[in-house]
Structure formats: structure tokens, C-alpha cells
C-alpha positions in Angstrom: -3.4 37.4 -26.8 -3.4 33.6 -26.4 -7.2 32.1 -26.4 -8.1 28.9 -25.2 -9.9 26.4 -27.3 -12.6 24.8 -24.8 -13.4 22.3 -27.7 -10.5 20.6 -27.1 -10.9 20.0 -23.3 -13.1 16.7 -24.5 -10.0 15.3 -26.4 -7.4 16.1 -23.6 -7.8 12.5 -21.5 -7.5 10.8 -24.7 -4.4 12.7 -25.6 -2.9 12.4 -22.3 -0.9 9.0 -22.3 1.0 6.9 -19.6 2.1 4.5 -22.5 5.3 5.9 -22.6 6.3 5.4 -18.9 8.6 2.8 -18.0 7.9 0.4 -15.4 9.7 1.9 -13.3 9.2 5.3 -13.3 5.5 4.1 -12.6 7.0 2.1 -9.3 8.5 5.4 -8.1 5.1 7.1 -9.0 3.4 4.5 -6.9 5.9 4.4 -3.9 5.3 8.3 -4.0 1.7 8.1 -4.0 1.9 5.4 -1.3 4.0 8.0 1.0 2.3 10.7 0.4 -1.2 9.3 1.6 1.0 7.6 4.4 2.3 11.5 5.3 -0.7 13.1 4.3 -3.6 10.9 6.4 -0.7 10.2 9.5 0.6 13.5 10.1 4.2 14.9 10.7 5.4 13.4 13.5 4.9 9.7 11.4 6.4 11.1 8.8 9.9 12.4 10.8 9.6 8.5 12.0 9.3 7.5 8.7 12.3 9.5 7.5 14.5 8.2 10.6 13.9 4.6 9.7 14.4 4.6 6.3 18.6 5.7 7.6 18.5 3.8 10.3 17.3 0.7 8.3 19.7 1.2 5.5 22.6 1.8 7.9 21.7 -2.1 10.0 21.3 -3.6 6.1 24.5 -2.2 5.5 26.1 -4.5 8.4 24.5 -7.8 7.6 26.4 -9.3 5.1 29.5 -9.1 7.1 27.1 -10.4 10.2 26.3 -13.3 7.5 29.6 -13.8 6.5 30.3 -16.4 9.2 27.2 -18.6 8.1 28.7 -18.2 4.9 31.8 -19.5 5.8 30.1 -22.5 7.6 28.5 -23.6 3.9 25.0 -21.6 4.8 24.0 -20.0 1.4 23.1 -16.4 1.7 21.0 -14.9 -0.6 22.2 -11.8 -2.8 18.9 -10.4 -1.9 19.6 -10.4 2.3 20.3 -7.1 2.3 17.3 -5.8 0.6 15.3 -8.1 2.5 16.9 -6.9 6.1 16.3 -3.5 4.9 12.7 -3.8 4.2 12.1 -5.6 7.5 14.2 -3.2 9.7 12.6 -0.5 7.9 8.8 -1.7 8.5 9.9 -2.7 12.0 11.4 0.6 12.9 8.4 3.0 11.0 6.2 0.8 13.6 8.3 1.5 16.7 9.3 5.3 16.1 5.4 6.2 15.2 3.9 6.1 18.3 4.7 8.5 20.9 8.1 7.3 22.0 9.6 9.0 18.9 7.9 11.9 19.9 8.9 12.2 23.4 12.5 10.9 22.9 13.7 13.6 20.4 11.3 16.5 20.9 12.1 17.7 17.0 9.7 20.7 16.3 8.2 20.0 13.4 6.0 23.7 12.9 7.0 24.3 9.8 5.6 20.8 8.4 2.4 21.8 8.6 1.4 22.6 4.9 0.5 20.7 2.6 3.3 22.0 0.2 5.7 20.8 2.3 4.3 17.4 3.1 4.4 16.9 -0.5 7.8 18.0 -0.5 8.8 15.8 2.1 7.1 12.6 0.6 8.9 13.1 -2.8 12.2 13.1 -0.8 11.2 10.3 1.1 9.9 8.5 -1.3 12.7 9.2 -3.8 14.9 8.0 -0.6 13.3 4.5 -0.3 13.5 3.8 -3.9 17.2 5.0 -4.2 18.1 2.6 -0.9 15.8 -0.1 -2.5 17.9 -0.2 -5.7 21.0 0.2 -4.1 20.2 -2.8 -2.1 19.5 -5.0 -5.5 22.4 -7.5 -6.5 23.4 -5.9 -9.7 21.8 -6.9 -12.7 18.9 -8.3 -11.0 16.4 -6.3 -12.7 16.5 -4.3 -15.8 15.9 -0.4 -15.2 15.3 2.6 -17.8 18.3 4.8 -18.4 16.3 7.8 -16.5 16.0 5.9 -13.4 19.5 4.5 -13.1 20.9 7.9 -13.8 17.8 9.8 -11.2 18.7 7.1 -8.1 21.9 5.3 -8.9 24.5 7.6 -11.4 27.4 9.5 -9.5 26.4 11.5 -6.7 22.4 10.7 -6.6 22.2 7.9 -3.5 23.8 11.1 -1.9 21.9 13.5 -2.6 18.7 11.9 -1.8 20.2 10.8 1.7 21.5 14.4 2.2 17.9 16.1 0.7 15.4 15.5 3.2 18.0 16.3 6.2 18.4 20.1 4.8 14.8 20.0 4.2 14.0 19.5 7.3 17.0 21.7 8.5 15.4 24.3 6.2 12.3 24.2 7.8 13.7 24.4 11.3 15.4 27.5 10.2 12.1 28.9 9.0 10.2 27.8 12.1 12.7 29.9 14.2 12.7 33.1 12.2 8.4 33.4 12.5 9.0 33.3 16.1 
């Protein structure tokens, strides 16, 4: 039989260490934590909104550079970060507009089974890991230096699509689920 040693509990905050955490690992942490207060203090209708306009932002970023390619062409310089940029702003724009009722009324998504806390934590994670992956993607390459972990987690082979495609069949899952409990 295992036994715990209570003696230790004193030591374990000074064991515990964040000094091996890369910057930014500690970002996605943060954008995580950020979400999840975001989801947890606004409820499940802001955080469908939120999950709609991180797509629909990344999908209008994804057209501006040819949109920019005429000023371009006319001598304007554009900067490699445009696309990040118009993605942040179309993103804060649109999680402003989809919050409020409209969003509701217009799509009329039952959202039932979001209504633990397990699966709001869920659903941040994927959102969060969502923004982070778009945000990255977004970067001119080379523009900032990222651990190993993180390119391989948000940028490697088939990751951007799996955490676009994750928090659809969440949500998809928990459709499923709402209509089986009734």
C-alpha cells in the first residue's frame, strides 16, 4: 500500500517549477487562460461567437494580400505583418458583432450540451489552441523564434487542420449528445 508523506506538502511549491517553460508555451497558457475566463464569465452563446469569428476572421485575412496586391503594385509598401494584423482586427470586430443577440437569433444553434463546466474548458482549449495556431500561421516566417514543441503542436503537417476541424466536431459532438437526452 502506497502512503503519502504529508511532510513533503511544505516543499511541493518550491519543487514545482515554471523555469523550464518556453516563452511560448507560457503565451498559449495565457491565451488559454484569457479564453477560458472570456467563456467561462460570458457564457455559451459568446463563446459559439467567439469560435465563428476566429474562421470567419482567418478566412477575410486570407484574402487581403491579394486585395493589397494592387497598392503594391502602385509602390505602396505592404507590410509582411498585414495579414496578422487584418486578422486580429476582423477577429476583435466580428467577436463584438456576433456576441450580442443577433448571433443568437440569426443561427438559433442549441447549445444544451455546453453547459458544464468540462465542456467549456474543453471548448476554450480548442479555441484557444485555434487562435494561437491562426496567429502563427499568420507570422511572416522567421519572424519570431518558437520552441520545437510549439511549431510541431500548431504549425507541423496536419496540426492548423486539426485545430480548425477540432472545435467543429466538438460542437457537432455535443449536438449529437443534446439530441440523444431528449
Amino acid at each position: 500500500m502506497n502512503s503519502v508523506d504529508f511532510e513533503a506538502l511544505p516543499n511541493l511549491s518550491a519543487q514545482l517549477s515554471l523555469s523550464g517553460l518556453t516563452w511560448d508555451i507560457a503565451a498559449v497558457f495565457f491565451v488559454a487562460a484569457i479564453i477560458f475566463i472570456f467563456g467561462v464569465t460570458s457564457g455559451r452563446d459568446k463563446m459559439l461567437a467567439l469560435l465563428l469569428a476566429l474562421y470567419a476572421g482567418a478566412v477575410i485575412a486570407r484574402t487581403v494580400p491579394s486585395a493589397l496586391s494592387s497598392l503594391a503594385l502602385s509602390g505602396l509598401r505592404v507590410s509582411p505583418y498585414t495579414q496578422l494584423t487584418a486578422f486580429l482586427i476582423f477577429f476583435g470586430i466580428l467577436t463584438f458583432l456576433l456576441g450580442g443577440k443577433i448571433f443568437y437569433n440569426l443561427f438559433k444553434f442549441s447549445v444544451q450540451g455546453l453547459s458544464s463546466l468540462w465542456q467549456v474548458l474543453i471548448l476554450t482549449l480548442l479555441n484557444s489552441g485555434l487562435f494561437v495556431s491562426l496567429v502563427l500561421q499568420f507570422l511572416p516566417y522567421g519572424a519570431i523564434k518558437i520552441s520545437s514543441l510549439a511549431e510541431q503542436m500548431f504549425l507541423s503537417g496536419p496540426a492548423p487542420l486539426l485545430w480548425a476541424v477540432a472545435p467543429v466536431v466538438f460542437l457537432l459532438f455535443l449536438k449529437v449528445e443534446d439530441e440523444f437526452e431528449d
